[in-house]
MARVOSE-13394 format. One record per residue (C-alpha): z, y, x. Coordinates in steps of 0.1 Angstrom, whole numbers, plus 2048, in hexadecimal, padded with zeros to 3 digits. Example, Ala and Ser with C-alpha at 12.3 -4.5 7.8 and 13.67 -1.06 7.14 Angstrom:
REM MARVOSE-13394
84E7D387B
8477F5889
This chain:
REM MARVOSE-13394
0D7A1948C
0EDA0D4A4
116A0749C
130A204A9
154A1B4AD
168A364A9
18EA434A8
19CA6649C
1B5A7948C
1BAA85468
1C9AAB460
1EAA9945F
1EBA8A480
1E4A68474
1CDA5148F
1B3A3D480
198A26491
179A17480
154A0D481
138A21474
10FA20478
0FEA3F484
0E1A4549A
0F8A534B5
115A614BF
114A864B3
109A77491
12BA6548F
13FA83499
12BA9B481
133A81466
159A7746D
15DAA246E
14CAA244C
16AA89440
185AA044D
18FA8846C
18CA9848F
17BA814A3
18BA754C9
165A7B4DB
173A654F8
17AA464E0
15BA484CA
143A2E4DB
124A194D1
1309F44CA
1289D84E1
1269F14FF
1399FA51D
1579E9528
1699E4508
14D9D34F9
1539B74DE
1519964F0
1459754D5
1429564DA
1229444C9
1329334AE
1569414B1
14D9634A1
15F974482
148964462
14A974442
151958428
146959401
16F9563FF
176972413
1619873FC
16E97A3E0
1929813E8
1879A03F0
1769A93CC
19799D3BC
1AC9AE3CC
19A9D03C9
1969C63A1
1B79CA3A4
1BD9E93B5
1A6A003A1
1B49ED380
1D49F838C
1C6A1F391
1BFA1E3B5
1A2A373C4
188A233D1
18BA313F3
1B0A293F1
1AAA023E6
1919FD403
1A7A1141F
1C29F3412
1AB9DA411
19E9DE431
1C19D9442
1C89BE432
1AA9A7431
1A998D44E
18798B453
18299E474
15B9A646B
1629AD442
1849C544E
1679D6462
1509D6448
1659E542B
16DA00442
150A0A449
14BA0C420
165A2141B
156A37435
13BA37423
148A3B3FE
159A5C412
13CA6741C
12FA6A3FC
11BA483F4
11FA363D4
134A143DC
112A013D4
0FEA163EA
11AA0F408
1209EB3FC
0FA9E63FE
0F79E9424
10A9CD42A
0F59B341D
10399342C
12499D41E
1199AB3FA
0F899C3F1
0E19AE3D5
0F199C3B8
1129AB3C1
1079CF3C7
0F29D33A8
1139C5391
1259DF3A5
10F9FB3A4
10E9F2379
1349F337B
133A15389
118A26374
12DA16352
14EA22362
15A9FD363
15D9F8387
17F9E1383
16E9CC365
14F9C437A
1639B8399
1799A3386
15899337B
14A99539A
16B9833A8
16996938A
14795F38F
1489583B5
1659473B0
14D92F397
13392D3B0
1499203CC
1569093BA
1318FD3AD
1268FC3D0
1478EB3E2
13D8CF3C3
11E8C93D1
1248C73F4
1448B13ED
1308993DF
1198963FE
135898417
13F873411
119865410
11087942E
12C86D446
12884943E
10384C442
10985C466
126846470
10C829469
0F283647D
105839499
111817498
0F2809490
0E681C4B0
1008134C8
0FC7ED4BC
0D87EB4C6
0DC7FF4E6
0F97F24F5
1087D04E0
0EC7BC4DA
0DD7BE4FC
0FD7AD509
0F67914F0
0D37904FB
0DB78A51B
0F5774515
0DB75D500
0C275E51D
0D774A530
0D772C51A
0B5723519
0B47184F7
09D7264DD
0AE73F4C7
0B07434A3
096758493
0AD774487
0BD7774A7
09D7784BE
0927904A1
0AE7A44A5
0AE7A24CA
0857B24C8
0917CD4B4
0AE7D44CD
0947D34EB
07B7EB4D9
0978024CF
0A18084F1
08280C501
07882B4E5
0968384DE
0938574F4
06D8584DE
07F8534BD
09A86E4C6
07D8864CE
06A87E4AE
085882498
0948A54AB
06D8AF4AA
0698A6482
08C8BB479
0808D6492
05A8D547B
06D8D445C
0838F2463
06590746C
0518FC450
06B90243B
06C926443
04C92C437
041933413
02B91440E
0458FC420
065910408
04E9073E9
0448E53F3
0688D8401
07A8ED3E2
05F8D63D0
0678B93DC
08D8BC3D9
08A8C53B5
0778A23AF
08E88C3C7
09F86F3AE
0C487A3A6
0C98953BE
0A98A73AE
0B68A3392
0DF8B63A1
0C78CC3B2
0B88D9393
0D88DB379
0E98ED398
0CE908398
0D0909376
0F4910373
0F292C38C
0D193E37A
0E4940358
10494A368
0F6967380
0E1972362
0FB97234B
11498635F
0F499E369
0ED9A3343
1149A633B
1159C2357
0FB9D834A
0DE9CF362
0BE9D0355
0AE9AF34F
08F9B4363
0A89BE381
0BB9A1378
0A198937B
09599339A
0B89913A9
0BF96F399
09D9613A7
0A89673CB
0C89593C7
0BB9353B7
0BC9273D6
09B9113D1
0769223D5
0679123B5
08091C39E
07F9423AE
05A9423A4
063934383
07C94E37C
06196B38C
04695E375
05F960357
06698A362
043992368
042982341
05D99B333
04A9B6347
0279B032F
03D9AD314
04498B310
06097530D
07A96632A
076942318
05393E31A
04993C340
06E92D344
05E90B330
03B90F340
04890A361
0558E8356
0768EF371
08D8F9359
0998E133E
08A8E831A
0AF8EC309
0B5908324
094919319
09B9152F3
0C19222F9
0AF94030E
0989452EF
0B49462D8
0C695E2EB
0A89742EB
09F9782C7
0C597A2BD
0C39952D5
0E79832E9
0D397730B
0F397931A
10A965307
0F394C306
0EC94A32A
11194732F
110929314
0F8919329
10892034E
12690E33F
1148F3335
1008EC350
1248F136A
1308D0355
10F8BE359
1108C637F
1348B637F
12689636D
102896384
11C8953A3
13187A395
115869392
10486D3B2
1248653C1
12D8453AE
10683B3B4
1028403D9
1268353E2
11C80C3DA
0F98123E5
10181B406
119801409
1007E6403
0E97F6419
1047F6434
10B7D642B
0EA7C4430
0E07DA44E
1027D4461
10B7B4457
0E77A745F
0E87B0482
10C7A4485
10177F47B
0E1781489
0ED7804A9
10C76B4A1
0F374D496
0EF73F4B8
11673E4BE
11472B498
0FC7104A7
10F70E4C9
12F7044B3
11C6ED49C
10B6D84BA
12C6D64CD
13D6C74AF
C-alpha cells in the first residue's frame, strides 16, 4: 500500500492534515468520510510524488530513536493515567513529539485507533518504531484494561535497556578510538615519515643498525601493498558482512563472540540481563509464556542464545520444563537455570526472572569495569612497544652519529 497525505475539515470547521496508508486515493477519502472529516480532494496526494514531494538526504533523514519512543510511552502513561481518551493522548502526542518521522507515525495511529483498530493492531504496523515486544505488552494492557500500568512499564523498562546498552558501548568508545588513532599513525609513519629517514640514511653510506634497516624493509613493503592490503581488508569486512547475514555465518560469528575472552564473557551476562528482564515484564503483563519466549528469543540479540531460548519453548510445548533445555545448551549460566527452575515449581517465574535481570544488570556494570580497567593498560603497552619501537629504531643511527663525533 502506498502512503497518502491528506488534509480536510472536521464538522466544526477545524483543518487537519496527516498521513495515512491506503491502496489509493478513493480509499483514503472513503476512510477519512468514515471518520467524520470531509476530505480537501485537491490536497490528498500520494507521498513522495509530484512537486511537493519529500526531498531526504541519505543520512540527514528524520530517525526514530529508542528515546524518542520512550518519551513517547511515558508521556502517554501519563495521559491515560490522568483519564485522557486514547485518541485524545495520541492527537497531543503527535503535536508535540519532535521526531518529524514518529509525529508522522502516531498520527497515522490514531487514524487508525479511529478507524476502529485496537492500539496494538495500529501500533503493529509500524514495526521499526514499536517492535513485537512492545505491541504484545500493549495489546495485554488493553485486553486486562491496564493500558496506563503497561506503558509505564513499558517506559520503565526501555529506560533500563538504554542504559544497559549506552554501558556497553561506553566502555568500547574509549578502546576503539585509541585503537584507530594508532592505526593511523602507525600508517602515516610508514608511508610518509620513515621514507624521509630512509632516504636521508642512504646518503651516508654507512651500514645501518639492524632495527633501523628492519624498520626501513617493513616501511618499503608497506608502501608497495598498501593499496593490496586496503583491498584485502575492505574485501574481508565486505565477506564478513555478507556472511553474517546468513543463518550459518549469525550462528557461527554469534558463536564465536559468545567464546571471545572477556568480552564473551560481557557479551553473555548482557544477553542474560535482557532475557530475564523482557521475560519478566512479558510474564508481569499477562503474555503467555510460550508467546513470551518466542518474542524474547528475537530480541537476544545473539543467534545461539535465540536457539537456546527456542529449544527451551518447544520444551514447555511437550510439556517440559523452561530450566531444562536452558542448562543443556550450556549458554546460559547454571545459577540462572536453577533460579528459572525455582521460579517454575514455586509457580512465581516472574519474580524470579526479575531477581535475576537485576542481578545480572550489576554483574554487567562489574564485567565493563573490568574490561575497561583491563584493556586501558593493555593497549597502552601495545602502543607503547609498537610506537616507541619505530621511533628509536630509526633514531639509532642519529645515536651512533653523536657517539662517533664525540
Amino acid at each position: 500500500m502506498a502512503t497518502f497525505i491528506w488534509e480536510g475539515r472536521t464538522a466544526q470547521g477545524k483543518t487537519l492534515r496527516g498521513e495515512m496508508e491506503a491502496a489509493n486515493q478513493q480509499a483514503v477519502l472513503a476512510r477519512l468520510r468514515s471518520q467524520r472529516i470531509q476530505p480537501i480532494p485537491a490536497r490528498v496526494r500520494q507521498k513522495g510524488k509530484g512537486l511537493e514531494r519529500d526531498l531526504r538526504i541519505p543520512g540527514f533523514g528524520s530517525k526514530i530513536t529508542s528515546r524518542d519512543v520512550m518519551i513517547f510511552t511515558r508521556q502517554f502513561a501519563t495521559m491515560i493515567d490522568a483519564g485522557l481518551p486514547i485518541v485524545q493522548g495520541l492527537d497531543i502526542l503527535s503535536q508535540q513529539t519532535e521526531s518529524r518521522a514518529l509525529k508522522n507515525i502516531i498520527r497515522t495511529v490514531k487514524q487508525d485507533v479511529e478507524g476502529g483498530y485496537t492500539l496494538a493492531d495500529a501500533l503493529k504496523k509500524h514495526p521499526k518504531a514499536f517492535d513485537e515486544l512492545y505491541v504484545n505488552m500493549v495489546a495485554a494492557g488493553e485486553v486486562g484494561g491496564v493500558l496506563n500500568t503497561i506503558l509505564n512499564r513499558i517506559a520503565i523498562f526501555m529506560e533500563k535497556a538504554n542504559k544497559l546498552k549506552s554501558k556497553v558501548k561506553g566502555a568500547m568508545i574509549y578502546p576503539t578510538t585509541i585503537i584507530v588513532v594508532a592505526v593511523g599513525v602507525v600508517t602515516v609513519l610508514l608511508l610518509f615519515v620513515i621514507p624521509v629517514f630512509a632516504e636521508l640514511y642512504g646518503s651516508m653510506g654507512r651500514a645501518l643498525p639492524t632495527a633501523t634497516q628492519i624498520t626501513i624493509n617493513i616501511s618499503n613493503w608497506f608502501r608497495r601493498n598498501f593499496p593490496y592490503l586496503l583491498g584485502v581488508l575492505v574485501a574481508l569486512g565486505v565477506g564478513i558482512r555478507l556472511y553474517y547475514r546468513t543463518e550459518q555465518g549469525k550462528v557461527a560469528i554469534d558463536g564465536i563472540l559468545l567464546k571471545a575472552p572477556v568480552l564473551g564473557d560481557l557479551l553473555r551476562k548482557v544477553a542474560v540481563a535482557r532475557f530475564s528482564q523482557n521475560m519478566s515484564i512479558l510474564l508481569t503483563s499477562g503474555v503467555p509464556i510460550l508467546d513470551g519466549l518466542a518474542i524474547t528469543a528475537k530480541t537476544a540479540g545473539n543467534r545461539v542464545i535465540e536457539r537456546a531460548i527456542l529449544t527451551a519453548r518447544v520444551s514447555i510445548s511437550q510439556g517440559k520444563t523452561v530450566a531444562e533445555p536452558l542448562l543443556e545448551s550450556k549458554v546460559f549460566p547454571p545459577m540462572v537455570c536453577h533460579m528459572v527452575s525455582i521460579g517454575e515449581n514455586t509457580g512465581a517465574l516472574d519474580a524470579m526472572l526479575k531477581k535475576v535481570a537485576d542481578f545480572y544488570e550489576e554483574e554487567v556494570d562489574a564485567a565493563v569495569a573490568n574490561l575497561t580497567s583491563l584493556m586501558e593498560p593493555l593497549i597502552m603497552v601495545v602502543l607503547g612497544v609498537i610506537l616507541g619501537g619505530l621511533v628509536i629504531s630509526m633514531y639509532l643511527p642519529i645515536f651512533q652519529l653523536g657517539t662517533l663525533v664525540s
